[in-house]
C-alpha positions as CSV (number, residue, x, y, z in Angstrom):
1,X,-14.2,-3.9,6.4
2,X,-15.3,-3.2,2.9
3,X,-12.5,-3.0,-0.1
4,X,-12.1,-1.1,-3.4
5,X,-9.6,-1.6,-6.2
6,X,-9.8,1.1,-8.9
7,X,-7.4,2.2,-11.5
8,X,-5.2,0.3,-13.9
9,X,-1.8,1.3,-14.2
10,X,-1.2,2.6,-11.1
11,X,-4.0,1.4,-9.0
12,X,-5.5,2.6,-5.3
13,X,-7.0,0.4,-2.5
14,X,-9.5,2.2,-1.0
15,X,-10.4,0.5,2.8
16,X,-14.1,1.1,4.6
17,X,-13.7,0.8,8.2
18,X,-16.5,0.2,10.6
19,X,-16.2,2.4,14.0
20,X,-13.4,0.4,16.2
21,X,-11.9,-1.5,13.5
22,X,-8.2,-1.2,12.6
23,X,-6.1,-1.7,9.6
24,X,-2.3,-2.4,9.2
25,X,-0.1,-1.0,7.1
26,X,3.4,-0.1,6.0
27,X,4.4,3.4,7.6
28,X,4.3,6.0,4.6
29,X,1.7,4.7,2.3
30,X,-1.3,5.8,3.2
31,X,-2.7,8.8,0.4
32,X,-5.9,9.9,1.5
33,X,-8.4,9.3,4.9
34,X,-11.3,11.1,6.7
35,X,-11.0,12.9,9.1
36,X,-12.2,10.0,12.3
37,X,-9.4,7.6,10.8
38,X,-6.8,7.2,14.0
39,X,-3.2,6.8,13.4
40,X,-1.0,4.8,15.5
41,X,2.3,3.7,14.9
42,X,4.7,1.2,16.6
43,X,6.9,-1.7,16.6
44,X,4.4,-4.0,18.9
45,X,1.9,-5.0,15.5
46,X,2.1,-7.1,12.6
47,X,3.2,-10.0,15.0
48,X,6.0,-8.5,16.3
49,X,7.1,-10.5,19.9
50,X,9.4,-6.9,20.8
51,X,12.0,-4.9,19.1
52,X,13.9,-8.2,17.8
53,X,10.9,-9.1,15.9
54,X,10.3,-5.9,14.7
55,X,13.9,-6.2,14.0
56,X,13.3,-9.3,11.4
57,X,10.3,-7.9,10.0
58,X,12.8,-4.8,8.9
59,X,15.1,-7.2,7.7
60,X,12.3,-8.6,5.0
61,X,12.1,-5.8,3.4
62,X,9.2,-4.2,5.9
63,X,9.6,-0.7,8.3
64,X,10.8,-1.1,11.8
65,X,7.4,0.4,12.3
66,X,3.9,-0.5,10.9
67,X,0.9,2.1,11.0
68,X,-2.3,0.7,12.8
69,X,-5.4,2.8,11.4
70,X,-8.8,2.9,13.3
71,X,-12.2,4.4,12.6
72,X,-13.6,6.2,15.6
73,X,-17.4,7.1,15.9
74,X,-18.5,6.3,12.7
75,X,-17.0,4.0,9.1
76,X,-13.7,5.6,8.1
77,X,-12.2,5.9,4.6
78,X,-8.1,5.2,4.5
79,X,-6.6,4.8,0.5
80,X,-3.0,3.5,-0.3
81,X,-1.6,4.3,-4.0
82,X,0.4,2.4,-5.9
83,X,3.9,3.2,-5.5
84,X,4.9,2.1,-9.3
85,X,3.0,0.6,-12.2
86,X,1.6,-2.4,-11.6
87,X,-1.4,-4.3,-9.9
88,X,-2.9,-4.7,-6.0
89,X,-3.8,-7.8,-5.2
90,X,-5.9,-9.0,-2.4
91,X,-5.6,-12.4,-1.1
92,X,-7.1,-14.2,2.0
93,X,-4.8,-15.4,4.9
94,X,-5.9,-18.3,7.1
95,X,-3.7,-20.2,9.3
96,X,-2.7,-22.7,7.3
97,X,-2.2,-20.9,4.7
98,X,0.1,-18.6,4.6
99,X,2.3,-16.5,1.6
100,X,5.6,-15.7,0.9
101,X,6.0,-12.6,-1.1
102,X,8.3,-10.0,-2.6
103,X,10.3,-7.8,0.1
104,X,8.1,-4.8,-0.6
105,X,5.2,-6.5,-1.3
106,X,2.8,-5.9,1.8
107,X,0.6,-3.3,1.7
108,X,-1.8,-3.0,4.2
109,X,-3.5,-5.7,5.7
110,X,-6.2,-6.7,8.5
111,X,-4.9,-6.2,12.4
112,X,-4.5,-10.1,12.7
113,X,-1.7,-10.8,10.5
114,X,2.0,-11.3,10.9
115,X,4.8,-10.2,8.8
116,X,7.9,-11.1,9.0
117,X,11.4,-12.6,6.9
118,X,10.7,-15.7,5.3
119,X,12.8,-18.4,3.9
120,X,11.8,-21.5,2.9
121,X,14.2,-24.5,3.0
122,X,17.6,-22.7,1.6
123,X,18.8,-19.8,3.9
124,X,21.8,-19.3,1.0
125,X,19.2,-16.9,-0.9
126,X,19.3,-14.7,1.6
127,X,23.3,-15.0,2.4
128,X,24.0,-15.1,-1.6
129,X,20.8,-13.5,-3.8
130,X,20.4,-10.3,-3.0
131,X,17.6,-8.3,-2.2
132,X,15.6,-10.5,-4.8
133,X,15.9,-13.3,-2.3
134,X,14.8,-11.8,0.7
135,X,11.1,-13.0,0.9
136,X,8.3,-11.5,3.6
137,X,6.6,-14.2,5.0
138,X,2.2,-13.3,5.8
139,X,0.5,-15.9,8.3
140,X,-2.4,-15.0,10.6
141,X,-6.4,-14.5,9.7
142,X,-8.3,-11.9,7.7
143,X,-7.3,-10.2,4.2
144,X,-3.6,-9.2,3.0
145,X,-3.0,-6.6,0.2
146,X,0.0,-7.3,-1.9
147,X,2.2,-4.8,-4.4
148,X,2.9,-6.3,-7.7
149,X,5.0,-4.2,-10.3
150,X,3.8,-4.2,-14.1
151,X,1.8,-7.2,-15.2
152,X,0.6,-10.3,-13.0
153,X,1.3,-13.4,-14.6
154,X,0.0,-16.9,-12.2
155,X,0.7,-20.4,-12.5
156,X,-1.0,-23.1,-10.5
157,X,2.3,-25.7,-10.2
158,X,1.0,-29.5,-9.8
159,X,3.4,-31.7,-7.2
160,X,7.1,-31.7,-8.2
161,X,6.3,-29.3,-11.1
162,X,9.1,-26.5,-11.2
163,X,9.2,-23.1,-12.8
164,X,12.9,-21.2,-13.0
165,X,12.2,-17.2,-12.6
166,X,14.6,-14.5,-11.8
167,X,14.2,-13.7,-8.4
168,X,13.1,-10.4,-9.1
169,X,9.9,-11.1,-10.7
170,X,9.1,-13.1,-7.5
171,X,5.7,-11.9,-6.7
172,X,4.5,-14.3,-4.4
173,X,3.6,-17.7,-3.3
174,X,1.7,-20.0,-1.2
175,X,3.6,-21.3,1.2
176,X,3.1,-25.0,-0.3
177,X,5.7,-24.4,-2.6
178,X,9.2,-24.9,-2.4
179,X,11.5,-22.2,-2.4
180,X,15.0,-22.5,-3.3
181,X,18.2,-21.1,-4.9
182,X,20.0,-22.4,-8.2
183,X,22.6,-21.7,-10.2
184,X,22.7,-20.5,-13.5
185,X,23.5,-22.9,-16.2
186,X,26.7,-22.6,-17.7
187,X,29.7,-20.7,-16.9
188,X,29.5,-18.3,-19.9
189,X,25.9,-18.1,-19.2
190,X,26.4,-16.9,-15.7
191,X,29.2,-14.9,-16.5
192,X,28.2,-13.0,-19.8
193,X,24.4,-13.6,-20.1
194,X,23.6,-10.7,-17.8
195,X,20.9,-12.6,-16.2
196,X,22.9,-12.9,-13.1
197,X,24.3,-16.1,-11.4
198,X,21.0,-16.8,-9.2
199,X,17.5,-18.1,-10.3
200,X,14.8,-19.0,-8.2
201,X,13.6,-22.8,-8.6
202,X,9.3,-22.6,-7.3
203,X,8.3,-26.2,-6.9
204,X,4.4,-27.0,-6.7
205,X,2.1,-27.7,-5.0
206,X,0.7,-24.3,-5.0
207,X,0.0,-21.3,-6.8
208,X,2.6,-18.2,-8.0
209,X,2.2,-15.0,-9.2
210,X,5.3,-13.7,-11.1
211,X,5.5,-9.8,-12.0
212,X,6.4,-8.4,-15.0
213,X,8.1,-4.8,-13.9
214,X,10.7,-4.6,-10.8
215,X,11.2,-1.2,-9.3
216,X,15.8,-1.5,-10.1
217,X,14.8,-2.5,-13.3
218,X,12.2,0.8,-13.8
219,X,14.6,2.7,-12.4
220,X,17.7,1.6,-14.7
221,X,15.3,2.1,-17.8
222,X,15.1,6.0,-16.3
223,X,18.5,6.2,-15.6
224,X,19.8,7.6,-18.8
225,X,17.0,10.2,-18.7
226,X,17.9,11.5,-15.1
227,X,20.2,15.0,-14.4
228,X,23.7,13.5,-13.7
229,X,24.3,16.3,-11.4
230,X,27.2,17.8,-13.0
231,X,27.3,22.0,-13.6
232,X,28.7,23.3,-16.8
């Protein structure tokens, strides 16, 4: 499998297959392929065990189904845009070293990974955050591409070093970090800040990548732009 990144707003991963190999993906992202690229979709991929686990990988943010693409006879071209500003990022998955991400965040990935909802350590994000708090979690072998809106921003957090982001601009992490939900500071803070009552508290060891631009807060910039829908 051979890889391409080009573009710089709004990027494209561009995926050489060698004859029998196959590719996952999210269902209704692939852009362009030639012509001996096979399409197969179903629940039984991305680590699914049946319909309930299909089910959970739903839940994170993922389709019910996933797209399995194959080059037949010969190497096979398949490209996946960007679906809003921002950067792809392609990151290696090993067992052992897994990442949780953003709940749109998977792109397209080799066949040997697993996707599915992740938490880790406080189920209350999921109960109490919102969709910022619903995390896919990647484990399995080969290479994972990963969605990040606007700007890419990493840290590298030492042991017991913390970083407090609002859980939108979540990117993702390794899996050695901590994950958990806090409170705002502050009553009036929480209240009248508009920030929200929910940050996210990472906790190294491990490596984040925060994003800059989150697809509610792109589209409540365009709002006030959009036809309201009302006739005169």
């Amino acid at each position: 499998m051979r890889t391409e990144i080009t573009g710089t707003t709004l990027p494209v991963l561009q995926v050489t297959l060698k004859p029998g190999e196959t590719l996952l993906a999210e269902t209704d992202r692939m852009s362009w392929m030639t012509p001996n690229i096979a399409l197969h979709t179903t629940t039984a991929t991305g680590g699914a065990g049946g319909f309930f686990g299909a089910l959970g990988r739903a839940v994170a943010g993922g389709g019910l189904f996933m797209t399995e693409f194959t080059a037949q006879g010969s190497e096979g071209l398949v490209a996946f845009a960007a679906t809003i500003p921002g950067n792809i990022l392609e990151v290696p998955i090993s067992p052992g070293r897994g990442y949780f991400m953003h709940r749109h965040g998977f792109l397209a990935g080799a066949h040997g990974l697993s996707i599915a909802i992740g938490f880790q350590q406080s189920l209350g994000s999921g109960l109490f955050g919102g969709e910022g708090f619903i995390l896919q979690k990647v484990t399995g072998e080969g290479a994972a591409f990963v969605e990040l809106g606007g700007e890419m921003i990493s840290y590298t957090l030492e042991p017991g070093q913390s970083l407090l982001v609002h859980p939108g601009h979540v990117g993702m992490f390794e899996e050695s970090v901590n994950f958990e939900i806090t409170m705002m500071r502050g009553i009036r803070n929480a209240l009248f800040g508009g920030d929200g009552l929910f940050l996210a508290q990472l906790t190294g060891p491990g490596k984040v990548w925060l994003q800059s631009l989150t697809a509610p807060k792109l589209a409540h910039a365009l709002q006030p732009y959009l036809p309201s829908g009302e006739r005169r």
